[in-house]
N, C-alpha and C positions, 0 to 999 in steps of 0.2 A: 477575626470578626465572624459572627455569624452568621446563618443565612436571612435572617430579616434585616437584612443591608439595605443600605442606602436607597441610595438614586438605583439601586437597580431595578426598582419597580415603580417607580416615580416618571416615569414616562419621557427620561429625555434621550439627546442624541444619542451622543458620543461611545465609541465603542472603550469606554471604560477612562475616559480620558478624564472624568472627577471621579478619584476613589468611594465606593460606597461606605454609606455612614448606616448605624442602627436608627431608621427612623421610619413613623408609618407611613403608608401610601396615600397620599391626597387625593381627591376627585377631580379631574379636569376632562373636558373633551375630547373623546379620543379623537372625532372628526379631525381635531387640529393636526394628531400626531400622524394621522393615515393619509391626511390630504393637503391638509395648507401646508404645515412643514415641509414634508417631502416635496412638496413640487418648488417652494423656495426652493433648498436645497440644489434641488435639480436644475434650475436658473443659472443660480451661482456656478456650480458646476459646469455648466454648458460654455457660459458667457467666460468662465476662466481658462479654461484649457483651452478654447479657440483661442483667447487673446497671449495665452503663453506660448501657446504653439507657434501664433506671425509673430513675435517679437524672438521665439529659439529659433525659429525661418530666416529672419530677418538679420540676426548675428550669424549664421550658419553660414548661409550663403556670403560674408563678406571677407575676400579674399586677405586682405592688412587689417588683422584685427588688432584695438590699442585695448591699454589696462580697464579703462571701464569696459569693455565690451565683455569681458571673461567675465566682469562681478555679475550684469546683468545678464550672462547667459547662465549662468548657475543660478541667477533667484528664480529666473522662470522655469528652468529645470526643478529649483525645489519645490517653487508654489504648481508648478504641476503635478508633483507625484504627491503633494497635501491633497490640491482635488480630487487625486483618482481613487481617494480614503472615500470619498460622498459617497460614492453608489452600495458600495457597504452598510452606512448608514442606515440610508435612505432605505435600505432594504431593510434594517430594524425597529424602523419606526411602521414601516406600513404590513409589518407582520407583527408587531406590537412586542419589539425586542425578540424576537425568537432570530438566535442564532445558527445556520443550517449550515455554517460550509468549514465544522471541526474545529480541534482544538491547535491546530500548525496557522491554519489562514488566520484564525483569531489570533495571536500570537503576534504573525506579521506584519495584520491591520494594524493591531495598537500600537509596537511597534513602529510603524513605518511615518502613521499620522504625529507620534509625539515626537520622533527623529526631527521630518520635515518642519513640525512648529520652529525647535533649536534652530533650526537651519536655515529659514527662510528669515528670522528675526537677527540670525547673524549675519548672514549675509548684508542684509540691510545695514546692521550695526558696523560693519567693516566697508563697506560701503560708501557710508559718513567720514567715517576716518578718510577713506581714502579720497573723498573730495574737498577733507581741509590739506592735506599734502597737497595734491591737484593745487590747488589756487595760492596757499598762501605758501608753498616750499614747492616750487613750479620744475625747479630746476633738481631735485633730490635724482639722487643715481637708487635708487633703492627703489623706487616706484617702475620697477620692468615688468613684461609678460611672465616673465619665470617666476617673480620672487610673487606675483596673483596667483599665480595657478597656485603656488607651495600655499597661500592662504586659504584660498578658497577649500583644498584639500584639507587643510588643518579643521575649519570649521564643516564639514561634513564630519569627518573622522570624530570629532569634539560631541559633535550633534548627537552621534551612535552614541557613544560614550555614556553622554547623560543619560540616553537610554537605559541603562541596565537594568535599572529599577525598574522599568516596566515590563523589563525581559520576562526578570522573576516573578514577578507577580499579576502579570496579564494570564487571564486564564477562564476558561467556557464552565459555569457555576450551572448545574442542573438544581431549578426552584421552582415549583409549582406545574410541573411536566413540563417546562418548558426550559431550553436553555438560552444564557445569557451570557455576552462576549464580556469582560468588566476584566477592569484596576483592583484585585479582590486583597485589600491589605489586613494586616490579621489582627489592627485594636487601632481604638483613638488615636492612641500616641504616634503609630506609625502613619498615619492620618494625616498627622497636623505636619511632621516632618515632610513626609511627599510634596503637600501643598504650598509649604512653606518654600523648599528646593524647586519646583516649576515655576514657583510665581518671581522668584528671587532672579534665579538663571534666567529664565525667559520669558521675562517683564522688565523689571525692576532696574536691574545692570542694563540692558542695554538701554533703556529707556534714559538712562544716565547719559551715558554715554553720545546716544544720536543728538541728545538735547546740547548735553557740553562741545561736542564737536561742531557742532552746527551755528552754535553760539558766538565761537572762535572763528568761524567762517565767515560770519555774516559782520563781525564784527571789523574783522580784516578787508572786505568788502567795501564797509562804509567807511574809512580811514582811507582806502585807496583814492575813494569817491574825491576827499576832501583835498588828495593831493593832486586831483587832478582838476577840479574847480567843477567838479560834475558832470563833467562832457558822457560821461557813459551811466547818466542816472539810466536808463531803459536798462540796461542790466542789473544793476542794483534792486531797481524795482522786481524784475524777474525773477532775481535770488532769494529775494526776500519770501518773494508768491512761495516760490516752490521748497523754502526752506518749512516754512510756516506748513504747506500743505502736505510735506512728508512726517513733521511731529503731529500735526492733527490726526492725520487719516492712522498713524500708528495709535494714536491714543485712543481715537473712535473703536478703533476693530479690536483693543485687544485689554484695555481694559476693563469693560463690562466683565468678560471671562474671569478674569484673574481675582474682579471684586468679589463674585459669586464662589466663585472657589474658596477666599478667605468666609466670606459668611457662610458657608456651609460649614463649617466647621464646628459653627455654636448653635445650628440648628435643630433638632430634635423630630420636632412635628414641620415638616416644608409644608407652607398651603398653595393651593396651585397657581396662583401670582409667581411663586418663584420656579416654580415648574415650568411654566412659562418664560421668564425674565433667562433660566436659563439656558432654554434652546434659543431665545435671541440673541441670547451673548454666543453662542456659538453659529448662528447664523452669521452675528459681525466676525467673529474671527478668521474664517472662510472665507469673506468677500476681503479681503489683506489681500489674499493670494489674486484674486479677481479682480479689483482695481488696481495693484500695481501695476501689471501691464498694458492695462487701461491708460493708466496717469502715465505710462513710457509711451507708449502711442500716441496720446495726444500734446504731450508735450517735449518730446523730444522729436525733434524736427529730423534730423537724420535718418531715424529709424523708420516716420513714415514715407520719407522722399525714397528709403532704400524697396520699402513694399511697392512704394506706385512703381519704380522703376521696373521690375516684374513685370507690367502689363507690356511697358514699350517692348521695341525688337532689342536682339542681342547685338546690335551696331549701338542704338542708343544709348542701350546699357554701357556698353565700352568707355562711350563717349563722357558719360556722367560720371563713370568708377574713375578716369581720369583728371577730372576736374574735383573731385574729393578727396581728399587726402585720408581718412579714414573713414568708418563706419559708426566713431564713437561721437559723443558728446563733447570728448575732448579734443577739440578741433581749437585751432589761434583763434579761433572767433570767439572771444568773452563773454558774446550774448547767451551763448547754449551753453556755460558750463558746469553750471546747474540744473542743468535739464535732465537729468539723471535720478532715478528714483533712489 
């Protein structure tokens, strides 16, 4: 493709993370991109990495870790190294895309941020899975520490993997004295392929997937309920919340992206509506990484009883890691076993 590409002069985020298309440059504010963006951006940023960090605190410090705790300590591991991609950004929006730190760091931003997307969406996806085993095959031998970790390592490894295509083709485009970090793919066709392969792997499939699992879960749930004449609706109720609110807040943050992606593809002339439309899809996608451990904090009860204890002494702490059986969500109490993002 040549150099009157895309989105590379169309003013949005992403260090190349929509491939550029031949289309003209629209009019829009820059005010937005030097100031209102970035300092969202910079929110989200903030407000994520403090809350992945007590929640990788929070599993760190707990001595008898069970199999949720290994899923959840690797999402906040990925949704934090997605954030540490912002300041990057951040710094291309408010020098108006000029890219200043080479063609190696551009490489490993893009890279790094399209890795953790795979990764953090899988995680999640395996995650589900592993909370319809949890409840409804309670008793499986297969569900250990060991055979988590062997998972969670498969989907990192998987994560890289789908990378490659960005390996090749991330790369710092000098256009109009200035340069630019981008996705630089070399026609249409290989265009629609990219778009089609990110939006497929990491949308589409798993979004299947947490929906059908989830479905199977909840379904298993209410059947339970009926043999038991409902003595545990407050649980049901609970599951239901946080089943609904794990396919929501996925839908919220990561569709708008994926729509935008698809419609750029038949775009030509973008007017700056979508210039706009989508640095806020990439605004939601970012806060994924930033409310999940938001929604594990507040709604998993473990995890904040393990932070308050922190403030008590190391006698009381004693005292409470003995009256706990683990640090995870999957505890004999039925009410929290869905409390798991």
């Amino acid at each position: 493709m040549n150099d009157s590409a895309a989105s590379c002069d169309s003013g949005e985020l992403s260090n190349g993370s929509m491939p550029c298309a031949n289309i003209t440059v629209p009019d829009y504010d820059a005010a937005s991109f030097t100031h209102v963006f970035p300092a969202v951006y910079g929110i989200l940023c903030s407000v994520g990495v403090l809350a992945n960090a007590l929640v990788i605190y929070a599993v760190a410090t707990c001595k008898k870790k069970l199999v949720s705790d290994v899923y959840v300590l690797n999402l906040a591991v990925a949704d934090l190294l997605f954030l540490l991609v912002m300041p990057f950004n951040i710094h291309q929006l408010v020098w108006e895309r000029q890219w200043v730190f080479g063609a190696f760091m551009c490489k490993a931003v893009v890279v790094m941020d399209v890795s953790n997307q795979f990764t953090t969406v899988g995680i999640v996806t395996v995650l589900c899975i592993d909370r319809y085993i949890a409840i409804v095959h309670p008793m499986s031998e297969n569900r250990t520490i060991q055979w988590t970790i062997i998972i969670n390592l498969l989907v990192w490894l998987g994560s890289f993997l789908l990378t490659i295509p960005v390996m090749i083709y991330a790369k710092v485009i000098s256009k109009k004295h200035s340069s630019i970090c981008m996705i630089y793919l070399d026609g249409p066709q290989d265009m629609y392929w990219y778009t089609l392969y990110q939006s497929t792997l990491g949308f589409l499939v798993p979004l299947i997937i947490i929906s059908t699992f989830y479905s199977l879960t909840l379904y298993h749930v209410f059947q339970s309920m009926r043999r038991v004449k409902r003595k545990q609706s407050h649980w049901a109720k609970r599951a239901t919340k946080m089943v609904l609110m794990v396919i929501a807040l996925f839908l919220l943050c990561w569709t708008p992206y994926h729509v935008i992606q698809m419609i750029n593809l038949g775009i030509q002339e973008p007017t700056a509506a979508f210039v706009y439309a989508y640095n806020i899809s990439i605004c939601l996608s970012y806060s994924h990484s930033c409310i999940n451990p938001l929604m594990l904090l507040i709604f998993a009860q473990n995890y904040r009883e393990r932070l308050c204890r922190h403030r008590e002494t190391r006698s009381n702490m004693s005292k409470n890691t003995v009256k706990t059986e683990g640090c995870s969500s999957m505890s004999p109490d039925t009410t929290h076993r869905l409390t798991i993002i």
